[in-house]
PDBQT receptor file of N, H, CA, C and O in Angstrom, charges set to zero:
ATOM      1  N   UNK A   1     -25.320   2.454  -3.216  1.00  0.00    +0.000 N 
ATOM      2  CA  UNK A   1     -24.903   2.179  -4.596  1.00  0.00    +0.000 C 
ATOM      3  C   UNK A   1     -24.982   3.457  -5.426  1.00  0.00    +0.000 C 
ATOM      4  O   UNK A   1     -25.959   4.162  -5.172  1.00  0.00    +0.000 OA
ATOM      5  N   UNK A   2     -24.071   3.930  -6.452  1.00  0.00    +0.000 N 
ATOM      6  H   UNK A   2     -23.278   3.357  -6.658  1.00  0.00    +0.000 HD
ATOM      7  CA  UNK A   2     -24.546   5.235  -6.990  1.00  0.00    +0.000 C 
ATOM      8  C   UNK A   2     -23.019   4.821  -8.172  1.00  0.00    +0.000 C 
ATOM      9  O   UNK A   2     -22.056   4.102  -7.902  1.00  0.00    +0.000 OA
ATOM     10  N   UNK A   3     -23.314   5.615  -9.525  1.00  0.00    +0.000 N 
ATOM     11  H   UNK A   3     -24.096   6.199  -9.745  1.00  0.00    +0.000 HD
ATOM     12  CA  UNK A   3     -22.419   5.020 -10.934  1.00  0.00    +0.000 C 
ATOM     13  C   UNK A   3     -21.927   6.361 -11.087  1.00  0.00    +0.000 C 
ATOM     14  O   UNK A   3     -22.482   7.430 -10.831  1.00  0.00    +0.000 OA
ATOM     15  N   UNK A   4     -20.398   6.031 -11.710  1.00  0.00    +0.000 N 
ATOM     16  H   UNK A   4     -19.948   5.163 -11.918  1.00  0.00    +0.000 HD
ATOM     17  CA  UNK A   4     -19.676   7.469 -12.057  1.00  0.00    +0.000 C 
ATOM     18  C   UNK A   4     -19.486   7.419 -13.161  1.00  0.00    +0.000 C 
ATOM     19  O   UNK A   4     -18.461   6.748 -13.281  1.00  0.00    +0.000 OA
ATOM     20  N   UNK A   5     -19.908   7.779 -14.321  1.00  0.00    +0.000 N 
ATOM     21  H   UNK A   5     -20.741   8.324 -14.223  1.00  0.00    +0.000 HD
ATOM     22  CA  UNK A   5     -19.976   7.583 -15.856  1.00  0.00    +0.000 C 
ATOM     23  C   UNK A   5     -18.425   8.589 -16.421  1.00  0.00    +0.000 C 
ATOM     24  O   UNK A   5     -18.495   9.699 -15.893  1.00  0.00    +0.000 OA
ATOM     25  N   UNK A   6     -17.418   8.485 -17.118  1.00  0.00    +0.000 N 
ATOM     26  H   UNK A   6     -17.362   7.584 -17.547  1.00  0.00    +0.000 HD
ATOM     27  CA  UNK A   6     -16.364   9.385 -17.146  1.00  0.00    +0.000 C 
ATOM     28  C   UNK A   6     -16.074   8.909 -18.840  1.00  0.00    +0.000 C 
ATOM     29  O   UNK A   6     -15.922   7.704 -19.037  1.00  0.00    +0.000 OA
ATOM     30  N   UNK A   7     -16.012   9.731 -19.873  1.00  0.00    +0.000 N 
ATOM     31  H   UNK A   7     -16.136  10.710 -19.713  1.00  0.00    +0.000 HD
ATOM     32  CA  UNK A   7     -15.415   9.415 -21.146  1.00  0.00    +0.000 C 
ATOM     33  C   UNK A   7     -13.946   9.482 -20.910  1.00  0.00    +0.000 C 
ATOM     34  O   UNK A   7     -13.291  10.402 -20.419  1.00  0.00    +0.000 OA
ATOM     35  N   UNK A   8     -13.534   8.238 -21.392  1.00  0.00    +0.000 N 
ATOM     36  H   UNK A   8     -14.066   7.491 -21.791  1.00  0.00    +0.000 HD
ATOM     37  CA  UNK A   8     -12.474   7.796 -21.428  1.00  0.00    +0.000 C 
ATOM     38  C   UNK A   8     -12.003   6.861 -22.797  1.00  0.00    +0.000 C 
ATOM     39  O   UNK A   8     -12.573   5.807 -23.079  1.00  0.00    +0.000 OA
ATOM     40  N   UNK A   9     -10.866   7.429 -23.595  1.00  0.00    +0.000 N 
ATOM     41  H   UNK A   9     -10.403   8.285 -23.367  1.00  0.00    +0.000 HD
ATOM     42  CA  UNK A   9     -10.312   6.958 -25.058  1.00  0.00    +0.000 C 
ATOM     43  C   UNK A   9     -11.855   6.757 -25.731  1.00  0.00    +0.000 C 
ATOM     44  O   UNK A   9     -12.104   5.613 -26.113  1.00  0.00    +0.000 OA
ATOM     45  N   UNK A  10     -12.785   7.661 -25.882  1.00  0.00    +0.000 N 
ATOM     46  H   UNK A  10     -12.583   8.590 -25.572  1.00  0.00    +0.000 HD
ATOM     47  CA  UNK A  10     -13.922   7.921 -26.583  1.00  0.00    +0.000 C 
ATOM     48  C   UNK A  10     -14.607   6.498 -26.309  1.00  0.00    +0.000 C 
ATOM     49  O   UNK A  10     -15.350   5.986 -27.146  1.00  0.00    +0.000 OA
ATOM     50  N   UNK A  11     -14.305   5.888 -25.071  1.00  0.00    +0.000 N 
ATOM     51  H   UNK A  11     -13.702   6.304 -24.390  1.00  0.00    +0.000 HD
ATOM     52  CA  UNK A  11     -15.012   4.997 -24.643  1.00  0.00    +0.000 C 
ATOM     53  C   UNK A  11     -15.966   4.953 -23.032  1.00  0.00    +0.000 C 
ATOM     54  O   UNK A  11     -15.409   4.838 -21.940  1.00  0.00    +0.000 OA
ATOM     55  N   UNK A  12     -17.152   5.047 -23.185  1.00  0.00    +0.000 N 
ATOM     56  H   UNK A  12     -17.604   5.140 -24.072  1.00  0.00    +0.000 HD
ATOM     57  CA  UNK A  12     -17.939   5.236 -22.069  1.00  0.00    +0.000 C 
ATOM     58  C   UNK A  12     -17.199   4.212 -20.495  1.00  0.00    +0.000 C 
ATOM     59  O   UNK A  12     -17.368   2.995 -20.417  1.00  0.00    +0.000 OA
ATOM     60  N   UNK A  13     -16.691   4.739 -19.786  1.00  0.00    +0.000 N 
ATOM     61  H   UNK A  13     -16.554   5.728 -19.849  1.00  0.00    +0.000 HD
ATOM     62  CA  UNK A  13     -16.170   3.747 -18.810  1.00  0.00    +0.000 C 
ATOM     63  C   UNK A  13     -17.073   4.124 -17.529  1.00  0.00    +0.000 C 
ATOM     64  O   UNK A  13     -17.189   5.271 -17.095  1.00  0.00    +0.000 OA
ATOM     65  N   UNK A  14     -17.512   3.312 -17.148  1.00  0.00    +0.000 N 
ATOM     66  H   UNK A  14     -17.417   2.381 -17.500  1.00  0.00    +0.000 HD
ATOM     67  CA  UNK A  14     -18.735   3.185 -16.061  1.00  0.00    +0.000 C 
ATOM     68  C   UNK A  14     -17.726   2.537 -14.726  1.00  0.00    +0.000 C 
ATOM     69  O   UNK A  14     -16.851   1.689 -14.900  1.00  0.00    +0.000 OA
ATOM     70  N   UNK A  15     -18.058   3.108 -13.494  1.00  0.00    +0.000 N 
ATOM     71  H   UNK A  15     -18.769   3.796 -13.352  1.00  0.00    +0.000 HD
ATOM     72  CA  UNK A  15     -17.379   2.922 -12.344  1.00  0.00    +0.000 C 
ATOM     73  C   UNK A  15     -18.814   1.847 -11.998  1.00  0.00    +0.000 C 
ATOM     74  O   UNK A  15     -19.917   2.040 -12.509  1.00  0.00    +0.000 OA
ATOM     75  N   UNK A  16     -18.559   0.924 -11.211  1.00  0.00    +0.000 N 
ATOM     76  H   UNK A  16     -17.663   0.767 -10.796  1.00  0.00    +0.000 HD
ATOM     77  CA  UNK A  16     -19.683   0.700 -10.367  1.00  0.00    +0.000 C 
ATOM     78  C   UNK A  16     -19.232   0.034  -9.316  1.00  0.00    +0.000 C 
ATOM     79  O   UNK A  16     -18.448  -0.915  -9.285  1.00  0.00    +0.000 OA
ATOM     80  N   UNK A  17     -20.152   0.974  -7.860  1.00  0.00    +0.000 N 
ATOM     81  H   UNK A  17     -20.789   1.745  -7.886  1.00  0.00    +0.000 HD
ATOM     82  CA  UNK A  17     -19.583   1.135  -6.429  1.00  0.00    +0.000 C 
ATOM     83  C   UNK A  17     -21.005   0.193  -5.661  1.00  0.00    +0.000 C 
ATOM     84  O   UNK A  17     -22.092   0.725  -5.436  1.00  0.00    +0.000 OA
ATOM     85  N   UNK A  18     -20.732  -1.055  -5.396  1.00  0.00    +0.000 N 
ATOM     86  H   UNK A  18     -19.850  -1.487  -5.579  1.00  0.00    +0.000 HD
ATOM     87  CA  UNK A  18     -22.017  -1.881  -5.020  1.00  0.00    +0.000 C 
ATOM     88  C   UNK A  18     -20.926  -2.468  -3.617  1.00  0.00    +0.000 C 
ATOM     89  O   UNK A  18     -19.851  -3.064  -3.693  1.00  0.00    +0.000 OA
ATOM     90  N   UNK A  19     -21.672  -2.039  -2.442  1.00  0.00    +0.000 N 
ATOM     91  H   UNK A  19     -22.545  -1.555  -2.380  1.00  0.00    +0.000 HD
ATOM     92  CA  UNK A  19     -21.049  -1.869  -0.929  1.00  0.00    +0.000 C 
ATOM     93  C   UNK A  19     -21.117  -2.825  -0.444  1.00  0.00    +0.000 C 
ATOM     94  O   UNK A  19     -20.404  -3.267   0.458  1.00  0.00    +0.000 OA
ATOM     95  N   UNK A  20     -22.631  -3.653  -1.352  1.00  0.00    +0.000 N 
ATOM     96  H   UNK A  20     -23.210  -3.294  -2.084  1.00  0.00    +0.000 HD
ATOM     97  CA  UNK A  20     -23.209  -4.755  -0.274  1.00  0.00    +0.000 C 
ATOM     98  C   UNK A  20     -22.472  -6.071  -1.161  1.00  0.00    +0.000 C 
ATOM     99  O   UNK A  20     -22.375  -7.060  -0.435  1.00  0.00    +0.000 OA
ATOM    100  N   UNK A  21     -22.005  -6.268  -2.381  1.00  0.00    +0.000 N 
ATOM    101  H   UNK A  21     -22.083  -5.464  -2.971  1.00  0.00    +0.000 HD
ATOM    102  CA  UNK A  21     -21.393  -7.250  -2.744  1.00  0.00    +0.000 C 
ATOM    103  C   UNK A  21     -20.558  -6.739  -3.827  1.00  0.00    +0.000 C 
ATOM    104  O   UNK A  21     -20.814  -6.078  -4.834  1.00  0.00    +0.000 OA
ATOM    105  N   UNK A  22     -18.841  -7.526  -3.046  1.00  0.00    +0.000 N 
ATOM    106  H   UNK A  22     -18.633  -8.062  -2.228  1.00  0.00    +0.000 HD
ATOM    107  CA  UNK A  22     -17.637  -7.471  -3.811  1.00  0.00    +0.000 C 
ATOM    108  C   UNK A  22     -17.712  -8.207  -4.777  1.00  0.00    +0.000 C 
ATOM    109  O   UNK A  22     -16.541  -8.578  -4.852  1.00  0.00    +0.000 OA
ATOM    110  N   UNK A  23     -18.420  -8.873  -5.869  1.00  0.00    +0.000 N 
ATOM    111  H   UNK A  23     -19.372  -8.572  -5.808  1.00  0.00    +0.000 HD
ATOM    112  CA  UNK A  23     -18.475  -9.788  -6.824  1.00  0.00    +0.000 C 
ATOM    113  C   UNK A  23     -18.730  -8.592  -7.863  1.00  0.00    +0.000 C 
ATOM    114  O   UNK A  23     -18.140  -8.514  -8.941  1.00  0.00    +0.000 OA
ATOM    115  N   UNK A  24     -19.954  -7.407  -7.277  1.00  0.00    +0.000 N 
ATOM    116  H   UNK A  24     -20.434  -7.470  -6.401  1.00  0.00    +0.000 HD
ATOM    117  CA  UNK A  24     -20.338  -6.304  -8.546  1.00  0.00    +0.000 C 
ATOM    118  C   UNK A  24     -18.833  -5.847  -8.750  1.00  0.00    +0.000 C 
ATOM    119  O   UNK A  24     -18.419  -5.911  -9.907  1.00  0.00    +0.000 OA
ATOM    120  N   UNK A  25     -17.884  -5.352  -7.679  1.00  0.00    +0.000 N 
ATOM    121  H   UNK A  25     -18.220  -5.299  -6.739  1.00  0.00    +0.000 HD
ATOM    122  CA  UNK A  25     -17.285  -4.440  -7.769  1.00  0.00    +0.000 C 
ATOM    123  C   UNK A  25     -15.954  -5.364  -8.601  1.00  0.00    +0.000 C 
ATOM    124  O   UNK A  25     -15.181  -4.767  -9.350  1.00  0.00    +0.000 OA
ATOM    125  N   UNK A  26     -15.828  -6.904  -8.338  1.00  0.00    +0.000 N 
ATOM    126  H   UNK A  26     -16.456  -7.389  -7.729  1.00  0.00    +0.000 HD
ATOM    127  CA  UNK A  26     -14.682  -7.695  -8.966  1.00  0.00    +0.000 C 
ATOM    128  C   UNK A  26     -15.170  -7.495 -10.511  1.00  0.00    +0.000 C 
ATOM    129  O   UNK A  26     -14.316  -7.473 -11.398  1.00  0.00    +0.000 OA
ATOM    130  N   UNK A  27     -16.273  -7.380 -10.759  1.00  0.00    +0.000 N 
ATOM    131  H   UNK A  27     -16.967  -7.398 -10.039  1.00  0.00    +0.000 HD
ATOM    132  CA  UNK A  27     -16.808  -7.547 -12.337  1.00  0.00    +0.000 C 
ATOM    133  C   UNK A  27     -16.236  -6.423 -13.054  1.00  0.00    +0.000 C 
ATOM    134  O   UNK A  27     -15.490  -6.579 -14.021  1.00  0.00    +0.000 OA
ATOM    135  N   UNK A  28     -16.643  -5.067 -12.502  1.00  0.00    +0.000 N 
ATOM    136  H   UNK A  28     -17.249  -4.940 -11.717  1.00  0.00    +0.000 HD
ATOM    137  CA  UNK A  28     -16.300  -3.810 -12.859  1.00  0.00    +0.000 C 
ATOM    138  C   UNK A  28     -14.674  -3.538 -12.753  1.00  0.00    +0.000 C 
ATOM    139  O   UNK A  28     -14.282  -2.512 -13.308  1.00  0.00    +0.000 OA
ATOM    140  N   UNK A  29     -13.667  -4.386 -12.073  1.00  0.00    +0.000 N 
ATOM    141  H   UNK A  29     -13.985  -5.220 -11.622  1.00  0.00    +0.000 HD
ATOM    142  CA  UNK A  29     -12.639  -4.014 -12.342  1.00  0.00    +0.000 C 
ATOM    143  C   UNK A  29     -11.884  -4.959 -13.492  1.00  0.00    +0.000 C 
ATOM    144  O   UNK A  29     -10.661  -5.003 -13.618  1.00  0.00    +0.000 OA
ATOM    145  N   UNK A  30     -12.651  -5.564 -14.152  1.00  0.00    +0.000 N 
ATOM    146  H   UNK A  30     -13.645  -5.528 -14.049  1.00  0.00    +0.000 HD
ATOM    147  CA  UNK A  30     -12.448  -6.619 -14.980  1.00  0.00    +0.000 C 
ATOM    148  C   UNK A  30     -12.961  -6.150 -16.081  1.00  0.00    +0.000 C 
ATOM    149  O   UNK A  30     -12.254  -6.315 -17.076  1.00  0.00    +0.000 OA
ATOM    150  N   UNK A  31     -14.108  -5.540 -16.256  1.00  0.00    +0.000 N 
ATOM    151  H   UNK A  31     -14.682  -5.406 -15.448  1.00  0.00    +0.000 HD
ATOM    152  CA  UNK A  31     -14.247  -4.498 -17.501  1.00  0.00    +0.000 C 
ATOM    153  C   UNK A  31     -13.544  -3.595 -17.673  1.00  0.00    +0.000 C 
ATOM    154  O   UNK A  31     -13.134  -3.457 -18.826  1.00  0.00    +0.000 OA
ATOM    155  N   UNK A  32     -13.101  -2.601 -16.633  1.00  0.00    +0.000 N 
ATOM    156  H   UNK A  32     -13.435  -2.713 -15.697  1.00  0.00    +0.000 HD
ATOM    157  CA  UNK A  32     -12.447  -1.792 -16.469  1.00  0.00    +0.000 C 
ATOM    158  C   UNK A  32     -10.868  -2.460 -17.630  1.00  0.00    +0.000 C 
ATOM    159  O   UNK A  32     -10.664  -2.013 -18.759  1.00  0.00    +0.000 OA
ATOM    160  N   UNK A  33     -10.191  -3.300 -17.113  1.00  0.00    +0.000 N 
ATOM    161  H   UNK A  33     -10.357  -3.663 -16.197  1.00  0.00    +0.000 HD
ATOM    162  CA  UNK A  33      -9.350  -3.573 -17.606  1.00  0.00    +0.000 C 
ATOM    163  C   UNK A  33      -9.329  -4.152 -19.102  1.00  0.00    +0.000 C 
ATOM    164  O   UNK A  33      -8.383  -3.965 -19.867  1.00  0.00    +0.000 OA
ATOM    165  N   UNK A  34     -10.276  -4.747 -19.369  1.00  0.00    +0.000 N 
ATOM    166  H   UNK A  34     -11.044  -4.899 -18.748  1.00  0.00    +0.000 HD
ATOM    167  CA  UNK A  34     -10.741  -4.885 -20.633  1.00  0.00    +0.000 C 
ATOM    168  C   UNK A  34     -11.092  -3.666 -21.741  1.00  0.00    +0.000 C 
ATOM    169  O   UNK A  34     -10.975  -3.791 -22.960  1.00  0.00    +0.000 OA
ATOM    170  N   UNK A  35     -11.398  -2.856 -21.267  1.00  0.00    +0.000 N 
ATOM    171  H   UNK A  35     -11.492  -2.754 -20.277  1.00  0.00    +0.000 HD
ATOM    172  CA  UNK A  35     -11.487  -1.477 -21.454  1.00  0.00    +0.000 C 
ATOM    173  C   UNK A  35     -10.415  -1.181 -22.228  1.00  0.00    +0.000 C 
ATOM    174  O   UNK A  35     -10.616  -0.842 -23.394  1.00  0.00    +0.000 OA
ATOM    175  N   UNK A  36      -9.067  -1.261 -21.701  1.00  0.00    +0.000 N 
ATOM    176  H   UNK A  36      -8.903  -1.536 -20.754  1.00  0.00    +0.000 HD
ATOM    177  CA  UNK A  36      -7.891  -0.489 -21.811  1.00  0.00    +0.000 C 
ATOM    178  C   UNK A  36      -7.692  -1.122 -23.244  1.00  0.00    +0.000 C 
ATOM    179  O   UNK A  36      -7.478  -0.349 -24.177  1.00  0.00    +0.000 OA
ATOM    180  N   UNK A  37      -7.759  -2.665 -23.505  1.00  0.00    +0.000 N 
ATOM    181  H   UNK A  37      -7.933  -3.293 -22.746  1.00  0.00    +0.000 HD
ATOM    182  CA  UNK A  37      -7.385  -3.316 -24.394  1.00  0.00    +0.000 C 
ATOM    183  C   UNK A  37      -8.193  -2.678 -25.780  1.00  0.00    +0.000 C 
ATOM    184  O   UNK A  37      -7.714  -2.700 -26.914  1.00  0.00    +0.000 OA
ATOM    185  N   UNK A  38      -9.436  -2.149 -25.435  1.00  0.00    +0.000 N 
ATOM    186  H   UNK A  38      -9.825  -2.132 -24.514  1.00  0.00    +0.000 HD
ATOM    187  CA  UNK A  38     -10.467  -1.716 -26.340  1.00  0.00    +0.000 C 
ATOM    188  C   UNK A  38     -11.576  -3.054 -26.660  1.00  0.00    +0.000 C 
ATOM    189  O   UNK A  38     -11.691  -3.629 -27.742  1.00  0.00    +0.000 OA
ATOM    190  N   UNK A  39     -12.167  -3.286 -25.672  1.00  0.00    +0.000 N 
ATOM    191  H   UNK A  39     -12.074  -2.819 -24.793  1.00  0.00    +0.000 HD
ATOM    192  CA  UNK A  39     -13.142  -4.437 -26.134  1.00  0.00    +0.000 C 
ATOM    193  C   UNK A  39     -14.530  -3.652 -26.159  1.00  0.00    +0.000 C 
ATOM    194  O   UNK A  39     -14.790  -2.760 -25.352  1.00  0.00    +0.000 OA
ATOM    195  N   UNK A  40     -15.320  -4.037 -27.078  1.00  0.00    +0.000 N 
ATOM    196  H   UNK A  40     -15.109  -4.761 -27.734  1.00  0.00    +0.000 HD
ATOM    197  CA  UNK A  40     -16.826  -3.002 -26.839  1.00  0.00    +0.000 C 
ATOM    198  C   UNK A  40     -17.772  -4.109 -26.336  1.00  0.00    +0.000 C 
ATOM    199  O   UNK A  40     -18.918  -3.777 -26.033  1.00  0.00    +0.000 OA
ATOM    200  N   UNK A  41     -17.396  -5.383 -26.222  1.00  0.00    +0.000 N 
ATOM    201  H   UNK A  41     -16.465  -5.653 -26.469  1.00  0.00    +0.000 HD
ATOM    202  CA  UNK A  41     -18.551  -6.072 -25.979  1.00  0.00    +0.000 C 
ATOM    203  C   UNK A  41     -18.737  -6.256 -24.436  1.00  0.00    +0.000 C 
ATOM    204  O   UNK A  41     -19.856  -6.435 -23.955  1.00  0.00    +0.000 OA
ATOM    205  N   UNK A  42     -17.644  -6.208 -23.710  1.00  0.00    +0.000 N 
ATOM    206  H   UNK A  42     -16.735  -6.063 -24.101  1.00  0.00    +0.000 HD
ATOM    207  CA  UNK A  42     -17.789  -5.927 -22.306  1.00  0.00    +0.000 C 
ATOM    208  C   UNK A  42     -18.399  -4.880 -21.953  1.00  0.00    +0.000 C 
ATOM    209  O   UNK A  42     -18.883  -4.825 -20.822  1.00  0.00    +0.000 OA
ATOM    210  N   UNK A  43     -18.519  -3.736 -22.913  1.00  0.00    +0.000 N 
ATOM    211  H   UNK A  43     -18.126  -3.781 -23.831  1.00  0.00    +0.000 HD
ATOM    212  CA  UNK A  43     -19.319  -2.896 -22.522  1.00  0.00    +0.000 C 
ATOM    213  C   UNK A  43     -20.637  -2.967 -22.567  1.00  0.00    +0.000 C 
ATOM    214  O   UNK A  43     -21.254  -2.933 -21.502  1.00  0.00    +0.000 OA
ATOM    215  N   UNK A  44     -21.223  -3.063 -23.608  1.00  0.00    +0.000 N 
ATOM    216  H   UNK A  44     -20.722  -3.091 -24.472  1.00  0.00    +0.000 HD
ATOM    217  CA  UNK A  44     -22.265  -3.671 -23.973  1.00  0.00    +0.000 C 
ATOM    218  C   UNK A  44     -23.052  -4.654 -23.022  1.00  0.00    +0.000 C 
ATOM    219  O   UNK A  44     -24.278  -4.566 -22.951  1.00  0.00    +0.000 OA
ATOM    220  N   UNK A  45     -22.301  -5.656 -22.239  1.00  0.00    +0.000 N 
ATOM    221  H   UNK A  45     -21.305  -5.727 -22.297  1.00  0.00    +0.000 HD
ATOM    222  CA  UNK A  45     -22.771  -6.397 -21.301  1.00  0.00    +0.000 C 
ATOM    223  C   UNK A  45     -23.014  -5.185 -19.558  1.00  0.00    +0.000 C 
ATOM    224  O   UNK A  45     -23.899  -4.998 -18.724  1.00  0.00    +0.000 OA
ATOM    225  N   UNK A  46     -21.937  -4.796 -19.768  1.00  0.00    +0.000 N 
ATOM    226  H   UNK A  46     -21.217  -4.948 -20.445  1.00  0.00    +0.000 HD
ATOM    227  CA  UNK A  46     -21.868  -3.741 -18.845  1.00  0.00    +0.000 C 
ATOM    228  C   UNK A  46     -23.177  -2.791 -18.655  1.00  0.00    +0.000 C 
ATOM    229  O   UNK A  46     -23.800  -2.509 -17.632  1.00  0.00    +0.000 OA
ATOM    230  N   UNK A  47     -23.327  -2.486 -19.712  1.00  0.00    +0.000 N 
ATOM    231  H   UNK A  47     -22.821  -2.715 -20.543  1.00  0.00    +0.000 HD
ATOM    232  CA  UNK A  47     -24.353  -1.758 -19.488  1.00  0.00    +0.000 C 
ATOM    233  C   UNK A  47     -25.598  -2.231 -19.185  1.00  0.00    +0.000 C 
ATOM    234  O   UNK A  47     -26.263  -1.817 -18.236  1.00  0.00    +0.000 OA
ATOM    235  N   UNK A  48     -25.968  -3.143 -20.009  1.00  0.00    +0.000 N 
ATOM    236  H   UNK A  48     -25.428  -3.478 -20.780  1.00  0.00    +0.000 HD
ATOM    237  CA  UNK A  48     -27.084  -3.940 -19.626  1.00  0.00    +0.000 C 
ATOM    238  C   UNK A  48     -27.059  -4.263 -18.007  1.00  0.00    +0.000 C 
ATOM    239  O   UNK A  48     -28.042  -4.072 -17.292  1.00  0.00    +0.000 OA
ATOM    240  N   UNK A  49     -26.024  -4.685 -17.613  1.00  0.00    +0.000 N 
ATOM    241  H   UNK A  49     -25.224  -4.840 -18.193  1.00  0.00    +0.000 HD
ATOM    242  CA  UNK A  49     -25.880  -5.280 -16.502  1.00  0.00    +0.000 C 
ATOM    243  C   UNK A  49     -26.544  -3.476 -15.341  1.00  0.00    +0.000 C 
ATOM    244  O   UNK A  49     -27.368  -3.388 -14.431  1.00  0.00    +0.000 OA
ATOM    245  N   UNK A  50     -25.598  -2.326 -16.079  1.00  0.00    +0.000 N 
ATOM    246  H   UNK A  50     -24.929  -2.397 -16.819  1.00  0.00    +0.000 HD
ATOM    247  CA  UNK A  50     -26.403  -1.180 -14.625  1.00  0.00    +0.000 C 
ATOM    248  C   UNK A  50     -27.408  -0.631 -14.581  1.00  0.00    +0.000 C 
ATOM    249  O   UNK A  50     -27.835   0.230 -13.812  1.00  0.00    +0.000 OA
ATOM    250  N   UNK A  51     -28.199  -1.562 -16.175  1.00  0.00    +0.000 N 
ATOM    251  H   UNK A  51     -27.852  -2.262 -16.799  1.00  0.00    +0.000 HD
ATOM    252  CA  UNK A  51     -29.452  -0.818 -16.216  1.00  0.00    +0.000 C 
ATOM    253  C   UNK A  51     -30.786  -2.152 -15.829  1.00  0.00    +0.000 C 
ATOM    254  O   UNK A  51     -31.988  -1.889 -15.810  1.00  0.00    +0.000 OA
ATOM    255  N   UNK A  52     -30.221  -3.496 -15.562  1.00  0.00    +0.000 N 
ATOM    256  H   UNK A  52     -29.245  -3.710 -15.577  1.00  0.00    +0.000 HD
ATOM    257  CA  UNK A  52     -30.653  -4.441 -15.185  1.00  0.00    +0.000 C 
ATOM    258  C   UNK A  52     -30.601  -4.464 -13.554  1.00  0.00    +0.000 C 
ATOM    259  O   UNK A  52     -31.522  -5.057 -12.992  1.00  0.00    +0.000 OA
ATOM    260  N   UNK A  53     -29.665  -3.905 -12.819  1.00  0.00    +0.000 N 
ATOM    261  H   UNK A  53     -28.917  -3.424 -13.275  1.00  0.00    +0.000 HD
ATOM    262  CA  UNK A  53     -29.301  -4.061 -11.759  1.00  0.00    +0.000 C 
ATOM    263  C   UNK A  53     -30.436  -2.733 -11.326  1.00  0.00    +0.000 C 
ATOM    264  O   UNK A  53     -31.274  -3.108 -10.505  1.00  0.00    +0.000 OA
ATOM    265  N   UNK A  54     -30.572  -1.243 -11.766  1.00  0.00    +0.000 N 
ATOM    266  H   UNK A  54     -29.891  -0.939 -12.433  1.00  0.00    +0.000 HD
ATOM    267  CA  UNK A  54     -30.735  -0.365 -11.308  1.00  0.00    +0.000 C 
ATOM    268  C   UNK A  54     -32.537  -0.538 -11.596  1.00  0.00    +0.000 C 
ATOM    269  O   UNK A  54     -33.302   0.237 -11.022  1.00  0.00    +0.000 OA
ATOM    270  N   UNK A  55     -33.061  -1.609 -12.517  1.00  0.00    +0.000 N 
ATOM    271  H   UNK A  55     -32.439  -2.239 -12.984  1.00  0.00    +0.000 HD
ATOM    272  CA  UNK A  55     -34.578  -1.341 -12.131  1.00  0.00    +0.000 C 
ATOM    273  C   UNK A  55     -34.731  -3.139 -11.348  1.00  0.00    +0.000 C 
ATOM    274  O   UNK A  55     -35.852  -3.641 -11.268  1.00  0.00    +0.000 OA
ATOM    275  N   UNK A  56     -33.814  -3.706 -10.977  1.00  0.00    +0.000 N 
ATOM    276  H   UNK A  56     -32.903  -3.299 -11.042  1.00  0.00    +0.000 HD
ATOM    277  CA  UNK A  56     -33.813  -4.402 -10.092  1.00  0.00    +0.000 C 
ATOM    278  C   UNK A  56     -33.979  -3.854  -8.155  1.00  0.00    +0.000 C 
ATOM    279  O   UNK A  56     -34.442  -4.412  -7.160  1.00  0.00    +0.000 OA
ATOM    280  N   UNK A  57     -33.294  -2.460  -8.425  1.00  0.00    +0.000 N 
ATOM    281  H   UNK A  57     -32.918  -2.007  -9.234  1.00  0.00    +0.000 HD
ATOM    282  CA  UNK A  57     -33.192  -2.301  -6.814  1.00  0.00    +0.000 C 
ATOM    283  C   UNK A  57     -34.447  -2.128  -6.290  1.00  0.00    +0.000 C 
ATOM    284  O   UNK A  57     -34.595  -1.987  -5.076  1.00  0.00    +0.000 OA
TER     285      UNK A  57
């Protein structure tokens, strides 16, 4: 597992690459796309979610 953080339209867009389950990676391409529209609250969940996940491992 490892996160690629990239500024994008002055919006933080977070990659997340989880090997052992395609459900992380269906989530992240669903923010991802939400993204484009400009939503901040998917982010917001987003984040919580790689900083929930990452003192989970």
């Amino acid at each position: 597992k490892y996160f690629v953080v990239q500024e994008k339209e002055k919006t933080k867009v977070i990659y997340i690459y989880e090997f052992r389950h395609n459900s992380v990676l269906s989530l992240n391409q669903i923010a991802w796309r939400r993204n484009i529209s400009g939503s901040k609250k998917i982010w917001i969940f987003m984040e919580f979610f790689v900083l929930n996940s990452f003192c989970n491992e």
